[in-house]
C-alpha positions in Angstrom: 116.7 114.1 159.3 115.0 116.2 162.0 111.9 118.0 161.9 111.2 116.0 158.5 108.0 116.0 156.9 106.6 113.3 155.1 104.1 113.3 152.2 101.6 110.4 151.7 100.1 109.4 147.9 97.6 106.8 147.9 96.7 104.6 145.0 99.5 106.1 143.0 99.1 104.2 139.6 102.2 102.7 137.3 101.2 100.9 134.1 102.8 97.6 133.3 104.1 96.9 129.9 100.9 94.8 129.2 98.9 97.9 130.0 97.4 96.6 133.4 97.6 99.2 136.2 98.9 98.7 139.5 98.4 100.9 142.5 100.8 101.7 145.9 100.9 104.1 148.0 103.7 106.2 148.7 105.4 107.4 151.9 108.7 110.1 150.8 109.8 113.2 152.9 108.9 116.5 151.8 110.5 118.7 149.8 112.4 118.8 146.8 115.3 116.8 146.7 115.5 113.9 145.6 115.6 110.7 147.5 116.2 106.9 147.2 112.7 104.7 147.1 112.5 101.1 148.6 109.4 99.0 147.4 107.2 96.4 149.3 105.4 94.6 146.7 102.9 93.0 148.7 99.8 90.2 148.6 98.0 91.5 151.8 96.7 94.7 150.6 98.8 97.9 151.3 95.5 99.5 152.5 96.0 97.0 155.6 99.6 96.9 155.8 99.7 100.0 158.9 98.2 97.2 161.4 101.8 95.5 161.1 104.2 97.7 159.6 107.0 96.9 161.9 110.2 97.2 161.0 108.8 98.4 157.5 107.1 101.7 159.1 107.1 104.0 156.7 107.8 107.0 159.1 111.1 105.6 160.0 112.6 105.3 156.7 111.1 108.6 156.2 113.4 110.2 158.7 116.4 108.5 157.5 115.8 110.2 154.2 113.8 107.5 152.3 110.9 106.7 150.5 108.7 104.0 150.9 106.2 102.6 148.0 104.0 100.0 149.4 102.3 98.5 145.8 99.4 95.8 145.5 100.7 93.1 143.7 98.7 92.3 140.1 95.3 91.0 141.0 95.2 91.8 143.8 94.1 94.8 146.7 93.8 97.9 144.3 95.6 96.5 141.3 94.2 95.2 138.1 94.8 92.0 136.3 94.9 88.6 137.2 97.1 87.3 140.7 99.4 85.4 138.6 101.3 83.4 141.8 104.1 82.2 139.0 105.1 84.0 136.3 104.2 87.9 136.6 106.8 88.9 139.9 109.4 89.7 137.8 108.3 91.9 135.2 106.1 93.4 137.2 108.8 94.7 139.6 110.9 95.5 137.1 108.2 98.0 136.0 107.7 99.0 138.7 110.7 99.7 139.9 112.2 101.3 136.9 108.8 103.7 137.1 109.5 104.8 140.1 113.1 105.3 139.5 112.0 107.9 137.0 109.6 110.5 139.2 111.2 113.5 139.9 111.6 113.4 143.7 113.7 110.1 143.4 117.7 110.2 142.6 117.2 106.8 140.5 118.6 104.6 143.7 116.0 101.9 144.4 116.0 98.9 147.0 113.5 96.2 148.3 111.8 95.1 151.2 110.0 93.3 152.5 108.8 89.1 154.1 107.5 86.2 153.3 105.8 86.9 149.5 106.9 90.3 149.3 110.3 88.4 150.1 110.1 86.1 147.1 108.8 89.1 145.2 112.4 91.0 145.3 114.4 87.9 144.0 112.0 87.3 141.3 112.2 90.9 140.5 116.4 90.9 140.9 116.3 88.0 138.7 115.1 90.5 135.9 118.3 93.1 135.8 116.1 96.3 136.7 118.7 98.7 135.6 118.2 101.1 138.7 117.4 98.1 141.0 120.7 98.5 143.7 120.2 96.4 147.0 117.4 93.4 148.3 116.4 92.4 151.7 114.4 89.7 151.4 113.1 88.5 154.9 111.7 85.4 156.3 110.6 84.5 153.0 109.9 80.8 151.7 111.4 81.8 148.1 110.8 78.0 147.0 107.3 77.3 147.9 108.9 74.5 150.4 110.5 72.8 147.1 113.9 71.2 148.5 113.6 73.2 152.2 115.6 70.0 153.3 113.3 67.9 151.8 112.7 66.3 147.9 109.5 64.5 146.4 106.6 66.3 147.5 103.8 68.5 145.8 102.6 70.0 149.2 98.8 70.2 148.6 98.6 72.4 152.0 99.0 75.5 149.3 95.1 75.2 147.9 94.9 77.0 151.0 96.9 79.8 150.8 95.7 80.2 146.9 91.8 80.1 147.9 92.3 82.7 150.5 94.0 84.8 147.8 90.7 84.0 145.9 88.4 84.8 148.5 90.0 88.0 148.5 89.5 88.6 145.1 85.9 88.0 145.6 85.4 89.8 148.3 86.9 93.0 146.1 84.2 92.3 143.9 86.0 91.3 141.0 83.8 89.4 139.7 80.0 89.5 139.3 77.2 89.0 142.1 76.5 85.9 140.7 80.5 84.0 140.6 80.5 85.5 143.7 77.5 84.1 145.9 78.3 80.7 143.6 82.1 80.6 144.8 82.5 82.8 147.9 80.9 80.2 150.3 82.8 77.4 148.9 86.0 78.9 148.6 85.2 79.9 152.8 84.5 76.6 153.6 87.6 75.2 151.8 89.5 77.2 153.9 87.8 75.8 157.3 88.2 72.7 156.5 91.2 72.0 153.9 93.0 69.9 155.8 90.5 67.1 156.4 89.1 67.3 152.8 92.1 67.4 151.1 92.9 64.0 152.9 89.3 62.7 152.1 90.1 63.8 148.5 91.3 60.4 146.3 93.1 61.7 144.4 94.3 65.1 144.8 93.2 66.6 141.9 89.5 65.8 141.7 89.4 68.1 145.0 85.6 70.0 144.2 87.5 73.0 145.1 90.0 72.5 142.2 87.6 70.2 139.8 85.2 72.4 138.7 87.2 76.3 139.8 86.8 78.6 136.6 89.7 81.0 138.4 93.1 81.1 137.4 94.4 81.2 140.7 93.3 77.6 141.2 94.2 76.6 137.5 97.7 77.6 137.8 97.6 75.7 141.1 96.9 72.6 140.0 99.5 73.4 136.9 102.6 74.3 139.5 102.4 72.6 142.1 100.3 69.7 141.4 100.4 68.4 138.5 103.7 69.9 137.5 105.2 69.5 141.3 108.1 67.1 140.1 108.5 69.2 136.4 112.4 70.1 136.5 111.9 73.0 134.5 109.2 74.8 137.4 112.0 73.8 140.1 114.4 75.8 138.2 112.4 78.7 137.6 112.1 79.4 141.1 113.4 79.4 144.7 116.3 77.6 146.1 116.8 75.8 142.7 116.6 78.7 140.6 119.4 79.7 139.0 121.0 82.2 141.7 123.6 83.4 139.1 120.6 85.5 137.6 120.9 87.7 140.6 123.6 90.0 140.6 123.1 92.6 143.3 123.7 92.2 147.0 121.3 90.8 149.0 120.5 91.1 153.4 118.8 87.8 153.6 117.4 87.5 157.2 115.6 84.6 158.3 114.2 83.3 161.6 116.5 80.0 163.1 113.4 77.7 162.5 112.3 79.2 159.5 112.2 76.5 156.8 113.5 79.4 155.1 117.1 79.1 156.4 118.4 76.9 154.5 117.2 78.0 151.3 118.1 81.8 152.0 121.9 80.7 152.8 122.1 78.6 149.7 121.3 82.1 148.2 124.1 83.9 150.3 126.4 81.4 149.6 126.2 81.4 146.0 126.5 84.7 145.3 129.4 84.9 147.7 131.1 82.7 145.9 130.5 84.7 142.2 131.7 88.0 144.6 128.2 89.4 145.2 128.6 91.4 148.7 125.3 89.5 150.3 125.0 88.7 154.0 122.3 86.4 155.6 121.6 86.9 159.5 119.7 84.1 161.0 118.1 84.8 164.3 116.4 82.3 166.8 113.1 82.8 166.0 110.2 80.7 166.0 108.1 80.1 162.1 106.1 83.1 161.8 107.4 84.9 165.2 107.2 88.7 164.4 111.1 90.5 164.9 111.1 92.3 168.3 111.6 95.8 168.0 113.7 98.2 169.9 110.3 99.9 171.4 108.5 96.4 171.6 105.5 97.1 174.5 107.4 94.1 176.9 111.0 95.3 176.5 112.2 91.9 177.8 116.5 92.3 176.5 116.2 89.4 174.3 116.5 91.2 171.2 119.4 90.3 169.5 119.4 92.4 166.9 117.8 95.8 165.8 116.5 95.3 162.3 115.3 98.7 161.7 119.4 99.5 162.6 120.9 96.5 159.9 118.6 97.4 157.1 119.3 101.1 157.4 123.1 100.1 157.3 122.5 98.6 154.6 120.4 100.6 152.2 122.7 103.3 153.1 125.9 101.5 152.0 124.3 100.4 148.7 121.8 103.5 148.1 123.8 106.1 149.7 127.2 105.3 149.0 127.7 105.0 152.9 130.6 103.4 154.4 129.8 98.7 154.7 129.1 97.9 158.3 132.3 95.6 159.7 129.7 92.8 160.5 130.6 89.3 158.7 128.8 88.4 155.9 127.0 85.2 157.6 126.0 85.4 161.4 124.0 82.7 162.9 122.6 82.4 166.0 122.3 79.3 168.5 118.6 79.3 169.4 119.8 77.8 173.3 122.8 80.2 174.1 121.7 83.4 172.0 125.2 83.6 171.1 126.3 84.5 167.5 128.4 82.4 165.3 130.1 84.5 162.6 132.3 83.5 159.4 132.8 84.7 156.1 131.8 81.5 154.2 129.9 78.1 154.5 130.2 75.9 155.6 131.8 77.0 159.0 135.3 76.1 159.3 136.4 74.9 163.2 134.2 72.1 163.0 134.9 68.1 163.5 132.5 65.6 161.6 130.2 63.8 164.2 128.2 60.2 163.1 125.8 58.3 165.2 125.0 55.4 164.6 121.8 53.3 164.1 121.6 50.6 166.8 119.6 47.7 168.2 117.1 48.7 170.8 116.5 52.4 169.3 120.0 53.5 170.4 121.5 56.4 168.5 125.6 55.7 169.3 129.0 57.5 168.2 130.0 53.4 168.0 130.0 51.5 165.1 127.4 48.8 165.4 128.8 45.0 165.7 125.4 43.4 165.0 123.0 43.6 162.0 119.3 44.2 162.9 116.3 45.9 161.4 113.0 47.6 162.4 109.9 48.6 160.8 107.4 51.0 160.9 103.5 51.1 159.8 102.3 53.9 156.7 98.6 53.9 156.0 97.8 56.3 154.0 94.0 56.8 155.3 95.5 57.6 158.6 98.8 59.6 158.1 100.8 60.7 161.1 100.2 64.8 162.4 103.0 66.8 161.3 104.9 68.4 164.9 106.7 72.0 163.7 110.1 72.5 165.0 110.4 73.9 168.2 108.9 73.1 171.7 107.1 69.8 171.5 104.1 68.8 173.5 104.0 64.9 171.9 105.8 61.8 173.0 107.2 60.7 169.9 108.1 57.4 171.7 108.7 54.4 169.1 105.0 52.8 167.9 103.9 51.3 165.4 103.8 54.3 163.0 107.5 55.6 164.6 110.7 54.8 165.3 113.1 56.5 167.7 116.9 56.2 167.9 118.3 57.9 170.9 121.7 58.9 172.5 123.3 58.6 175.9 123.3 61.9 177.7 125.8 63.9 177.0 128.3 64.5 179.1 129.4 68.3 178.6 127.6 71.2 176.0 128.1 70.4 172.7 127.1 72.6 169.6 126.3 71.0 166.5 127.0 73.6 163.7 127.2 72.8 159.9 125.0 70.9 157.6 122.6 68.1 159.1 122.3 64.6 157.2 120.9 60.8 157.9 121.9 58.1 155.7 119.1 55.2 156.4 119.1 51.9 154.4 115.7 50.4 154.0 112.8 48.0 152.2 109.1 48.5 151.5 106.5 45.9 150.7 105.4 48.6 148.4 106.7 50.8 145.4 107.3 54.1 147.2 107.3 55.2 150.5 108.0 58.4 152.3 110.7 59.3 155.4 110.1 62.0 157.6 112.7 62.6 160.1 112.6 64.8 163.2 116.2 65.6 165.3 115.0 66.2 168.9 116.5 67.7 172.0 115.5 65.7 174.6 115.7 67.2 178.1 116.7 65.5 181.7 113.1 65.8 182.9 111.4 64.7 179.7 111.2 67.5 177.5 111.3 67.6 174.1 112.0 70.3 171.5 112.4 69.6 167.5 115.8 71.1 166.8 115.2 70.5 162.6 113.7 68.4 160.4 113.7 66.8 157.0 112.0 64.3 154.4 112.6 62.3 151.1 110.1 60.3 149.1 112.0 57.5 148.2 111.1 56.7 144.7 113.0 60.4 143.9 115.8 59.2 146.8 118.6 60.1 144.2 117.2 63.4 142.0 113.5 64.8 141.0 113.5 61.7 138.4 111.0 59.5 139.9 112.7 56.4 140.3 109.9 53.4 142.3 111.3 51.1 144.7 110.9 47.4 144.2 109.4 45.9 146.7 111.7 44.3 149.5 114.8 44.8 147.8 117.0 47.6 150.1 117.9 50.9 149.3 120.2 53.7 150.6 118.2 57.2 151.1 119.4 60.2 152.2 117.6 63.3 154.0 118.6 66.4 154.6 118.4 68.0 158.0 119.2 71.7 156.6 121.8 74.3 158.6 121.7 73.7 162.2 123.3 75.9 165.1 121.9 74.7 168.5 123.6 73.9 171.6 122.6 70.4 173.5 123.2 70.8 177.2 125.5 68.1 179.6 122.4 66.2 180.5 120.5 66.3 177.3 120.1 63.2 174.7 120.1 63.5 171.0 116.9 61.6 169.5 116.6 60.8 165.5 112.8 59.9 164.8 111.2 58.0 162.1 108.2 58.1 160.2 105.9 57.7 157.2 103.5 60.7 156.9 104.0 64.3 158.5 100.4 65.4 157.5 99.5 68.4 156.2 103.3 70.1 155.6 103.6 67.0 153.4 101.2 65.1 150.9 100.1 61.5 151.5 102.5 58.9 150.3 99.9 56.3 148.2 102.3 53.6 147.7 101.2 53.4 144.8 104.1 55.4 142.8 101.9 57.4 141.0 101.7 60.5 140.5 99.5 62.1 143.2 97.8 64.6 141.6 95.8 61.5 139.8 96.8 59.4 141.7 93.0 57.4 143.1 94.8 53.9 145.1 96.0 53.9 148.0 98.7 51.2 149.7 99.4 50.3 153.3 103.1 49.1 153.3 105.8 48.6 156.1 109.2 50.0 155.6 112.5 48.3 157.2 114.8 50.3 158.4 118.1 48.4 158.1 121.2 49.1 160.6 124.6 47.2 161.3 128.3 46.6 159.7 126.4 45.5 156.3 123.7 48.7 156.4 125.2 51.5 158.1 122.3 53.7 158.8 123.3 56.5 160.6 123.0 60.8 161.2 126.0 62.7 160.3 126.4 66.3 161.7 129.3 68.3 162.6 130.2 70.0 165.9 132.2 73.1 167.0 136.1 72.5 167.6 138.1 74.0 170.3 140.2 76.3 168.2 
């Protein structure tokens, strides 16, 4: 669109069906003919949001003939209301949406952008049927508050932080008088300095100060969701990976970075509505957690962009808002975070792929052998003095077998081999108390030492088979399984495979109690030791798949 002009309107207003007023501003070219209209409903303030537009710029969409309407969510920035982290995404975008749908200088076609919340924002809003609602993108975007992101059990507590900064900017907007505010504004601040250590000095959970005596909402609806109600089946299925995807029936771009927990989630997504012949695509790229996208004009042009965003989104809001021609590109692409190469197929899981087991074995050996002898070994868990959590990626620690850890580690192998497919470890095991938690790491462990966390994945044991809670009895053996999530990563010829064990990964997840009570109220507190069981009569052991010479 050359020599366009484009016309900014900020704090543009749209009333919600419950009369509360939210505010965006608006980016659209000038002129008078109508247009389509793509909406970043977002928790960060729009006012803010020009610092890191990126591959949401306004001015580019603008060119390419589209508007953009950049909207504080309800609470929140310049909006009224309550921030209501649970219940209010849907409806809201659907008024939104349809409101916007209505103006004059739109032609009814609307679509959705946006990461992270704003992410989790569009399939909350999709989930709703807005009639003029056409085409999604949601993008690195944690759409199940870390509920089953290859893992099952846990409340993750770590969220009091992201809620009280939400709070502090509430109070901070002055939403609430002088006197809430110089009561709360200092605590809520040094809650977010220092969560991690009081949340683990906090027996139980709940009675947190910041949570025990909070007259906000924000915090109240915490402690509902995700504490209290962290194991209700009816909240899973409300939202994120378990939410019913069949409620979603327009196409989605889902794009995710390789070691996003995201991925798997957001594939599960793709896959589903694949399968009910939704036209989605998911594109998962090798970036880091919370790695911005490189542009095409990124200040370092360095060639390792893979893909230009900006370029994939347009193709897609122009097939779905314009009525363009579909790009030829395959509906999944996946790329190996070591090669940089793409792996592309129309369904998942990938075909051209051999099952791969390793095996458990006597002194820490991961092997592709069976194992002729029956042994066991046993790690530490005290919950005072849980284990640090290491993100996937590079890793600077040892993660060497101690008392809190056990390794299991391959031969090098003897030519490239890349594991592609669903990741899974099968590990029988016994715990002098009720419950007990495994964390697993799958490292890449380099010639010279080097480590790097290819995926990870954990299971509280007592809900080992569903989210029933389900306590172990002490010393008898189990069988749990834990998910490793999608994996596409190239080990070198020279490089070892190494499955590690543990009982804590503090703060991603909450501290096991051995207690097998719920956490939230949950003031005890158990050291235990777990056995982890391997041989022809407990078959412990990692299951992947690997890429077949066609």
């Amino acid at each position: 669109m050359s020599g366009c002009e484009m016309v900014c309107q900020f704090d543009h207003c749209i009333s919600m069906r419950d009369g509360v007023v939210l505010r965006g501003n608006l980016f659209r070219p000038a002129g008078q003919t109508p247009c389509p209209v793509l909406v970043l409903r977002t928790v960060f303030r729009k006012d803010w949001m020009g610092r890191g537009y990126g591959q949401y710029d306004p001015s580019f969409w603008v060119r390419h003939g589209y508007a953009v309407y950049i909207q504080d969510v309800r609470g929140l920035g310049a909006s009224e209301g309550e921030f209501d982290r649970f219940t209010s995404d849907g409806l809201d975008g659907y008024d939104t949406i349809e409101a916007l749908a209505a103006c004059d200088w739109c032609d009814g076609q609307v679509g959705m952008i946006g990461s992270y919340f704003a992410g989790y924002a569009q399939l909350m809003a999709a989930a709703e049927h807005p009639p003029h609602l056409k085409a999604i993108c949601p993008m690195q975007t944690s759409v199940s508050i870390n509920r089953n992101c290859d893992n099952r059990g846990f409340l993750f507590a770590s969220h009091i932080g992201w809620c009280t900064s939400r709070l502090v900017s509430r109070l901070r907007d002055g939403r609430y008088s002088e006197q809430v505010t110089q009561k709360y504004l200092p605590r809520m601040l040094e809650v977010l300095h220092t969560y991690v250590d009081s949340q683990l000095r906090s027996i139980p959970i709940g009675n947190m100060p910041v949570l025990r005596d909070s007259p906000f909402l924000i915090h109240q609806d915490y402690y509902r969701h995700l504490l209290d109600g962290f194991d209700d089946f009816e909240l899973l299925h409300k939202e994120g990976r378990d939410m019913d995807v069949g409620r979603i029936h327009i196409p989605a771009l889902y794009i995710s970075g390789w070691l996003d927990s995201a991925r798997t989630p957001l594939l599960d997504h793709c896959a589903a509505q694949l399968a009910k012949g939704i036209s989605s695509k998911v594109v998962i790229l090798p970036w880091e957690p919370g790695e911005a996208p490189v542009r095409v004009d990124s200040p370092l042009e360095d060639g390792e962009m893979l893909v230009d965003l900006q370029a994939e989104m347009l193709a897609w809001f122009d097939q779905h808002l314009k009525g363009k021609a579909a790009t030829a590109s395959p509906a999944i692409r996946y790329f190996d975070i070591v090669t940089k190469s793409c792996e592309a197929m129309a369904s998942w899981p990938p075909e051209y792929v051999t099952p791969q087991t390793y095996w458990l074995n006597e002194q820490g050996t991961l092997s592709d052998l069976e194992p002729e002898h029956t042994g066991e070994d046993t790690y530490l868990h005290d919950p005072l003095n849980p284990l640090s959590y290491f993100p996937v990626g590079p890793c600077a620690a040892s993660m060497d077998s101690n008392a809190k850890t056990l390794c299991y580690t391959s031969a090098a192998f003897n030519a490239d081999c890349r594991i592609l497919g669903d990741g899974k470890a099968t590990v029988f095991l016994s715990c002098t108390a009720v419950d007990t938690d495994v964390m697993m790491s799958l490292i890449d462990v380099y010639p010279d030492g080097r480590r790097f966390i290819i995926c990870d994945g954990a299971t509280r044991a007592r809900y080992r088979m569903d989210w029933i809670s389900r306590p172990l009895t002490p010393n008898e053996v189990y069988t749990v399984e834990v998910e490793l999530g999608r994996i596409c990563y190239t080990l070198r010829a020279g490089h070892r495979l190494r499955l590690v064990l543990t009982g804590s990964a503090f703060p991603k997840y909450d501290v096991n109690h051995g207690t097998g009570h719920r956490p939230a109220q949950d003031a005890q507190t158990v050291t235990s030791t777990t056995n982890v069981y391997y041989g022809p009569s407990y078959p412990s052991r990692l299951c992947l798949t690997v890429k077949s010479k066609r």
